[in-house]
C-alpha positions in Angstrom: 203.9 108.3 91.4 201.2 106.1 89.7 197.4 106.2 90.9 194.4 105.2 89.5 190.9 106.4 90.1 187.4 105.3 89.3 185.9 105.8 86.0 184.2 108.7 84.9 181.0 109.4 84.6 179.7 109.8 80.5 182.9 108.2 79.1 181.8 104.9 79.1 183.6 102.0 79.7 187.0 104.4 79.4 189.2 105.0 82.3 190.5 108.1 84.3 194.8 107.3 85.5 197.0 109.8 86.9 200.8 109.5 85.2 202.4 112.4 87.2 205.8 111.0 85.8 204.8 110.1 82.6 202.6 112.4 81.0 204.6 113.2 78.5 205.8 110.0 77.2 202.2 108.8 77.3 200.9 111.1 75.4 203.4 111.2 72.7 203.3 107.3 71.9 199.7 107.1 73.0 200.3 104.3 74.8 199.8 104.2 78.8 201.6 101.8 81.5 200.2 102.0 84.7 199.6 99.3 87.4 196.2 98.3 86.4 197.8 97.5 83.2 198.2 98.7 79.5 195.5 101.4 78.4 195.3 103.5 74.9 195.1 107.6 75.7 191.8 108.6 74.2 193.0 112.0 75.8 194.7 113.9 78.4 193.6 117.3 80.2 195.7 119.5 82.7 193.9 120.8 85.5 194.9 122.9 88.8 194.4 120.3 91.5 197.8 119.8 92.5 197.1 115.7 93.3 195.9 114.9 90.2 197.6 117.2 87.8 196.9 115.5 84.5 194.1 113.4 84.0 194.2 110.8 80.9 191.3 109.0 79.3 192.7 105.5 78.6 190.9 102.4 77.3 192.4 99.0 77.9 194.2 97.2 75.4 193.4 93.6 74.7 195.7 91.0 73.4 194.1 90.8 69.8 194.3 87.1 69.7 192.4 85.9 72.6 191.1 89.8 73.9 192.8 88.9 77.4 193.4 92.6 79.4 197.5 93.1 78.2 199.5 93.8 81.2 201.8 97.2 81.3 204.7 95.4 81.4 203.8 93.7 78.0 204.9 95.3 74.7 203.5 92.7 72.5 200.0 93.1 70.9 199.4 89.1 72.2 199.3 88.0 75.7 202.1 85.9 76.8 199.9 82.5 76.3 198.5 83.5 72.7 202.6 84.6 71.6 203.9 81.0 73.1 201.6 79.1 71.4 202.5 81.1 68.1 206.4 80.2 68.2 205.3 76.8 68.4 203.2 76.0 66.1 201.2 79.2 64.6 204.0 80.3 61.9 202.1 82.6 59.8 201.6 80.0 57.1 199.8 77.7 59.2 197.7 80.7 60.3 196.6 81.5 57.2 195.7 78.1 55.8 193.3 77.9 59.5 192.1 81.2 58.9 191.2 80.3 55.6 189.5 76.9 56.8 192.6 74.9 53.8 192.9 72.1 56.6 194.9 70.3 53.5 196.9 73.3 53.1 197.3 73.3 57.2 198.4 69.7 57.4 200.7 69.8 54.4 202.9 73.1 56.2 203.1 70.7 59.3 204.4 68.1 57.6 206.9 69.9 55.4 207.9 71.5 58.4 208.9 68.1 60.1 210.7 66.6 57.1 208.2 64.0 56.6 206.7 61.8 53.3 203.3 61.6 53.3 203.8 58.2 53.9 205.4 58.5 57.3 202.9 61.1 58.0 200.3 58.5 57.0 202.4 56.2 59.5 201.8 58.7 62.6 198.1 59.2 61.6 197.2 56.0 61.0 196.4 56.7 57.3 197.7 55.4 53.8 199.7 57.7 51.8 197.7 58.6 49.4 194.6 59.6 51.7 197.2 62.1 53.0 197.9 63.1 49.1 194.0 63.4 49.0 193.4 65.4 52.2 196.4 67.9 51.5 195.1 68.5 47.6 191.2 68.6 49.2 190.0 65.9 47.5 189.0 64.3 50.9 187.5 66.6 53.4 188.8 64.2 56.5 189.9 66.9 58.5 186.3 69.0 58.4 184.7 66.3 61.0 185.4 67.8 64.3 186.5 64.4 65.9 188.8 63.6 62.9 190.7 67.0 63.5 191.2 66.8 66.9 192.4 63.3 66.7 195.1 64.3 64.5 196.1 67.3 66.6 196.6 64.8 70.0 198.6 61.9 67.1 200.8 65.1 66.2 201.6 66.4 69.8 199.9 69.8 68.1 198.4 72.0 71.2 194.6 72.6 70.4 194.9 76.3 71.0 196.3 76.9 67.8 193.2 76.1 65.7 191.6 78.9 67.3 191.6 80.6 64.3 188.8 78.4 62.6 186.7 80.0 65.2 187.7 83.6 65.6 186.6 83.6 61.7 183.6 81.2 61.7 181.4 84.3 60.5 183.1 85.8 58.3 182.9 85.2 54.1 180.3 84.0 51.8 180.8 82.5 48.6 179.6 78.5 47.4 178.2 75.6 48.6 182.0 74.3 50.1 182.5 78.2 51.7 179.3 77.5 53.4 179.9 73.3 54.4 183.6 75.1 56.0 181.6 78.1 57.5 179.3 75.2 59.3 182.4 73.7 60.3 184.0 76.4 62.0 180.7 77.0 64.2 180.9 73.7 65.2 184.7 74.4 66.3 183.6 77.7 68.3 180.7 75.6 69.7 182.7 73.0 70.6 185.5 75.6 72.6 182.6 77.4 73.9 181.5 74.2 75.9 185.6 73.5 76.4 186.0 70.5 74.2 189.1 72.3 73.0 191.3 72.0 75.5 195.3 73.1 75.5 196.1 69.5 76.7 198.1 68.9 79.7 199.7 66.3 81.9 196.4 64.5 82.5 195.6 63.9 79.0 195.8 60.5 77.7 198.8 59.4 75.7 197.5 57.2 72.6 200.4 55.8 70.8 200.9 53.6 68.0 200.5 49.4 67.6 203.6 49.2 66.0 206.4 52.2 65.5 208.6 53.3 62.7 211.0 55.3 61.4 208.3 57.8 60.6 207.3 57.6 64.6 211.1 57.7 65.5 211.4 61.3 63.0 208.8 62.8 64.4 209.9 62.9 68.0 212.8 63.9 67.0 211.4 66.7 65.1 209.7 67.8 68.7 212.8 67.9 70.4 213.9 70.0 67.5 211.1 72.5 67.4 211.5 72.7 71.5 215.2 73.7 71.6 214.5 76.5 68.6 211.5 77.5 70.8 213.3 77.6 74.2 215.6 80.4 72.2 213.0 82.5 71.8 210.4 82.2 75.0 212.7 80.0 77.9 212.0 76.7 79.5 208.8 77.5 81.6 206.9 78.3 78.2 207.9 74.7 76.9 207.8 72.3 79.6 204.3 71.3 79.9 204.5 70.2 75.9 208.4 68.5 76.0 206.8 66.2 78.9 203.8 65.1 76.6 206.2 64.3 73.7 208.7 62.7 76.1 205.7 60.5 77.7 204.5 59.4 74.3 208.1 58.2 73.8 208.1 56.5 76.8 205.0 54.6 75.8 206.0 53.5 72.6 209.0 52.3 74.4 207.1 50.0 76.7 203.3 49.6 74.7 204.2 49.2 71.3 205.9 46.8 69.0 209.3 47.8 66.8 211.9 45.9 65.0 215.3 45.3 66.7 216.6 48.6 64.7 213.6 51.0 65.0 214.0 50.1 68.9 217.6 51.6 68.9 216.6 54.8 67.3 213.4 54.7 69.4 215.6 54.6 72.8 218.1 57.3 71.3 214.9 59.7 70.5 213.6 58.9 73.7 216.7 59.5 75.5 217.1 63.1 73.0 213.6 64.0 74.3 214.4 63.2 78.0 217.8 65.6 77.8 215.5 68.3 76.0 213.1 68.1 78.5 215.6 68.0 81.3 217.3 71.1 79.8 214.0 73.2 80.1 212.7 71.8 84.1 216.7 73.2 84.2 215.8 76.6 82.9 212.4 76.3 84.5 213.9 76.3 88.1 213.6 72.3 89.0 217.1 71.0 89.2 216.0 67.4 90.9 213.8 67.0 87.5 216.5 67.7 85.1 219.0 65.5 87.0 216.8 62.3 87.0 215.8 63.0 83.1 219.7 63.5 82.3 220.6 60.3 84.4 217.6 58.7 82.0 219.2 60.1 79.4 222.0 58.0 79.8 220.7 54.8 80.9 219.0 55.2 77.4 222.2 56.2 75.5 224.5 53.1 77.2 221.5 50.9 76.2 221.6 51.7 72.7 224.9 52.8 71.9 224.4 55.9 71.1 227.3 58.3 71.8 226.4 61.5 70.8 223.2 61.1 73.3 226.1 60.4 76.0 228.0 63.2 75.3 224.8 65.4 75.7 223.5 64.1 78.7 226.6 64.7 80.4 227.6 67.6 79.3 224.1 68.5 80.7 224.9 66.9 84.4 228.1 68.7 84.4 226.4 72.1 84.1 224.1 71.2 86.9 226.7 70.1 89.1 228.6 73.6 89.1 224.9 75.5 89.7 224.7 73.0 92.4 228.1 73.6 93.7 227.7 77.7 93.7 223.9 77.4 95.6 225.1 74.9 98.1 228.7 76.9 98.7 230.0 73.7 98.3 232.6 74.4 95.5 234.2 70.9 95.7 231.2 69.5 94.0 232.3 70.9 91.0 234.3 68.1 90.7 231.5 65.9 89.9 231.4 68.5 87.0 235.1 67.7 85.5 234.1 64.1 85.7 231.2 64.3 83.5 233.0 66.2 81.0 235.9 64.1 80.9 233.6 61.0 80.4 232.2 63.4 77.4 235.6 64.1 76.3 236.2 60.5 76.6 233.1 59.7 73.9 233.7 62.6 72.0 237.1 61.8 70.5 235.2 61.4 66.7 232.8 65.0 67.2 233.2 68.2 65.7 235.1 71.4 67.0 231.9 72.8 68.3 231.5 69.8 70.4 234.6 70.3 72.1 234.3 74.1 72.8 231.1 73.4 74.5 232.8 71.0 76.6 235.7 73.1 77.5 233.9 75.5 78.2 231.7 73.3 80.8 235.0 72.2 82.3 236.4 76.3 82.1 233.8 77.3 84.1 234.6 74.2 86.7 238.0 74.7 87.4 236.7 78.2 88.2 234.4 77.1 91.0 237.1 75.1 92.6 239.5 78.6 92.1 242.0 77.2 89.4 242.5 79.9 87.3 245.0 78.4 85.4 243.2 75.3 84.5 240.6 77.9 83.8 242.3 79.7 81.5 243.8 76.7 79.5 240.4 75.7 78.7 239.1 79.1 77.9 241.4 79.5 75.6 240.9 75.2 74.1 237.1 76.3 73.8 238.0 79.7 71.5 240.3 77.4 68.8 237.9 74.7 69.0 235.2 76.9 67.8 237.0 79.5 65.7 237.9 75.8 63.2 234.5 74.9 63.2 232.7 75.2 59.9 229.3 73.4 60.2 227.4 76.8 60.7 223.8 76.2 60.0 224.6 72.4 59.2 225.2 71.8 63.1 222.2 69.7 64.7 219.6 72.0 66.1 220.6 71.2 69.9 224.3 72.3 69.4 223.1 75.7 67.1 223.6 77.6 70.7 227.1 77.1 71.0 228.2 80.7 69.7 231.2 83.4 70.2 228.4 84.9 72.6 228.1 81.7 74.4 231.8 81.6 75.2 231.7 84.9 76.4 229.4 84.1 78.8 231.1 81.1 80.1 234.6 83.7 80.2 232.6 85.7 82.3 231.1 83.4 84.6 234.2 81.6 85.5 236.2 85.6 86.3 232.8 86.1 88.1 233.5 82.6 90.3 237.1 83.4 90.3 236.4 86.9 92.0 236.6 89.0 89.1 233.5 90.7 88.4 234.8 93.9 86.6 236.4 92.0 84.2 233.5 89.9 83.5 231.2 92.5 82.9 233.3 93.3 79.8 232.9 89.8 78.5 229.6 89.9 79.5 229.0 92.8 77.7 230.7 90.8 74.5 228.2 87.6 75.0 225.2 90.1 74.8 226.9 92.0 71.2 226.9 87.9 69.9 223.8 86.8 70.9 220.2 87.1 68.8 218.1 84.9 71.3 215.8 86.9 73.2 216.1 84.3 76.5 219.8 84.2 76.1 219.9 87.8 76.3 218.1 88.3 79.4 220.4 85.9 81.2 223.6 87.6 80.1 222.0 90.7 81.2 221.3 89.7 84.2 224.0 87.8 85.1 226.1 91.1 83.9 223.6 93.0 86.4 225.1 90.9 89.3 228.2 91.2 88.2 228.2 94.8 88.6 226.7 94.9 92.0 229.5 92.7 93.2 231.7 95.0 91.7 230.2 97.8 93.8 227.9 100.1 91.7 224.9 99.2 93.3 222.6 101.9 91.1 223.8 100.3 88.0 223.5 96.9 88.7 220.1 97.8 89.7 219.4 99.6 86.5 220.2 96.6 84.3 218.0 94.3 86.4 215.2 96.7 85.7 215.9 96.1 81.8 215.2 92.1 82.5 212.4 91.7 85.1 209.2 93.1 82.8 210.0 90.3 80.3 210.2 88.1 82.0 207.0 86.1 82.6 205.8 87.8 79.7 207.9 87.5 76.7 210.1 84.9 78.4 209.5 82.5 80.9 212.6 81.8 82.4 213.1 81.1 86.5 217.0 80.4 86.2 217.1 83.7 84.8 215.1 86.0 88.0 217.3 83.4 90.4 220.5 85.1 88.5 219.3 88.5 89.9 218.7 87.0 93.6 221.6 88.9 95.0 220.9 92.2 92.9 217.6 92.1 95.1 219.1 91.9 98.1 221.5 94.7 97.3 218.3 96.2 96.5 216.5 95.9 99.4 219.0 96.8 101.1 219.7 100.2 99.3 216.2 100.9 99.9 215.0 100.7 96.2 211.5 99.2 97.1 210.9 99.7 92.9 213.4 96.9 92.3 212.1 94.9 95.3 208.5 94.7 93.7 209.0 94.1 90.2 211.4 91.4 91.6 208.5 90.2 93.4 205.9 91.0 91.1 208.5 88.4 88.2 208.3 85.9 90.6 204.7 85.7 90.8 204.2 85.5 87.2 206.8 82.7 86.3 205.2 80.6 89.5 201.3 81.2 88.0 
């Protein structure tokens, strides 16, 4: 039982909650979790009134980034906006350098961090080499006019909410005549978010691309796509999407607005077409199938157009893992056939890739034959995918995209296909395997809830409710993943069922989050 009541007279702005259940766990980490959200225990008293047993004194806690009222569900000391932003772009390097107003410094981590020259950075910015030399060393102060700044946030793709920094410190320091010109600066930052010049960007923002494009253009969406797929590891598609459609429309209009030589136009395509998989991967994880079909279909329009395999293989490897989710949601299992086409195609193009190449594939076409109830033909490709990826050696040298085919992610795919093949027991074993092999947060949740339905169609409705209740408070918070609540659809409905009303409302309550 959780209840809160009004605040009390001469403690302030402090509040008065009741934690009949929780007391002592409350008290011990000084840390309350109630439904009005997350509160620090100033104290707690005991009293005789049998409703309201133990009163605590709480204060809200405030994400200390943007001092947004953290919700009990969310263990972080950030809100889930502030912590997205930061595994994009915020590493704690670039942090510093904004905190300590080294815009040089700031550019110079971005561009290390993307692999380019200062020429080619010079190329995306519109600037010569050496005025980038200048600005990172500080002997130009380009970056401390306001418009200059923001223009070379939109020209890198950077989200503007990650310069907020300049302005949570704007007062603080003292020191010479620059420490002052920098302090003037920053007030003119806070100023200008106070009267929302800084906005996050969005869908309706204007896409400026270059006159002519270049390698250095080509690199740096490329670099995007990379940063999104490390990203989507950590926080899930829903987190992401927003910022892989502004890269991939900036592609899209250097493709059809700018001017590029016969070669830079087959990378450009190739890029684009990476981007539009990427992006198709996370409307995918974000819950909108129809998106991620057309953007894998673009994908390879784009890769036939400019000969480029490797973007083939991806995209349909891609299309085959949508046609067996759409095959399970429509009960119509035959359509997992369109599933062992794709990957054949893939196969097909694939005849010159590495190992890890073909245990992803197999293990697309493993988890097929398991919709259409082969189990042999399962099997035999189970068992293709585990030598294919136990003679791989690339490691850490594999492309960023293909870094997620791991032990843990053939584990999973073992367990889906015994899961479609009406083996559940067994495949909360291997499921149980795929979570001991996995070190992404959003892969995690999905193993564990895919595990949580696979022990309620086992039978052990209490348990398979007791695992869901491990995934749902994350989710929306620390990772924003729709395809993962859908996965615990069913255990809801056992739920529901069963009477568990607690399930049934943080179900809910996960649903509402990821749709805000």
């Amino acid at each position: 039982m959780r209840r809160r009541i009004p605040p009390t007279e001469g403690r302030g702005n402090t509040y008065v909650a009741t934690l009949l259940s929780e007391t002592a766990a409350c008290c011990q980490s000084g840390i309350a979790r109630v439904a009005g959200g997350c509160y620090s225990v100033l104290e707690c008293t005991v009293s005789s009134d049998p409703v309201l047993p133990v009163a605590c004194y709480v204060m809200p806690q405030t994400c200390e980034s943007c001092g947004a009222h953290l919700s009990r569900y969310n263990d972080d000391e950030r809100c889930a906006a502030c912590a997205q932003a930061e595994t994009s772009w915020r590493s704690p390097d670039v942090s510093d350098a904004l905190a300590s107003m080294d815009l040089g410094r700031m550019l110079s981590i971005i561009r290390h961090d993307a692999g380019l020259s200062q020429l080619e950075m010079g190329q995306i910015l519109g600037w010569s080499a050496s005025h980038v030399h200048r600005v990172e060393h500080g002997e130009r102060q380009s970056l401390y006019d306001v418009r200059v700044l923001l223009q070379v946030c939109d020209a890198l793709q950077m989200p503007r909410v990650v310069l907020e920094p300049l302005w949570r410190d704007a007062g603080a320091g003292g020191g010479d005549a620059m420490d002052m010109s920098r302090r003037e600066f920053a007030r003119a930052m806070l100023s200008a978010a106070a009267l929302g010049a800084l906005p996050a960007g969005g869908a309706g923002a204007e896409t400026v691309v270059p006159a002519r494009v270049d390698s250095a253009h080509v690199r740096s969406l490329r670099a995007a796509a990379d940063r999104l797929y490390e990203d989507d590891q950590l926080v899930g598609g829903g987190a992401l999407l927003e910022d892989a459609v502004q890269h991939l429309n900036k592609g899209r209009h250097m493709l059809n607005s700018s001017d590029f030589t016969e070669r830079i136009g087959t990378q450009l395509m190739s890029a684009v077409g990476e981007l539009a998989v990427c992006t198709g991967w996370l409307a995918f994880d974000s819950g909108n199938a129809d998106v991620a079909r057309a953007l894998y279909l673009e994908a390879v329009a784009l890769a036939d157009e400019a000969g480029a395999n490797d973007l083939g293989i991806r995209a349909r490897e891609k299309l085959a893992l949508l046609a067996v989710q759409t095959a399970r949601l429509s009960h119509a299992p035959q359509t997992a056939r369109q599933a062992l086409r794709f990957t054949a195609r893939a196969v097909h193009a694939a005849s010159h890739a590495g190992p890890r190449v073909h245990a992803l594939l197999l293990s697309r076409e493993a988890v097929a034959h398991a919709t259409l109830g082969d189990r042999d033909a399962y099997l035999r490709a189970v068992a293709g995918a585990w030598r294919e990826l136990e003679r791989d050696e690339s490691d850490a040298n594999s492309p960023v995209w293909l870094r997620f085919v791991t032990a843990g992610e053939l584990f999973d795919a073992e367990a889906k296909g015994l899961v479609y093949l009406g083996d559940p027991s067994r495949a909360v074993n291997a499921f149980d395997r795929a979570l001991a092999q996995t070190n992404s947060p959003r892969n995690a949740l999905i193993y564990r809830a895919q595990r949580s339905t696979a022990i309620g169609l086992s039978g052990d409705v209490t348990e398979a409710v007791a695992e869901a209740l491990k995934v749902l408070p994350a989710l929306g918070y620390q990772v924003a993943s729709p395809r993962t609540l859908r996965e615990l659809s069913s255990v809801r409905t056992l739920a529901a069922r069963a009477g568990n009303q607690d399930l049934v409302q943080q179900y809910d309550t996960a649903a509402a989050r990821l749709a805000a």
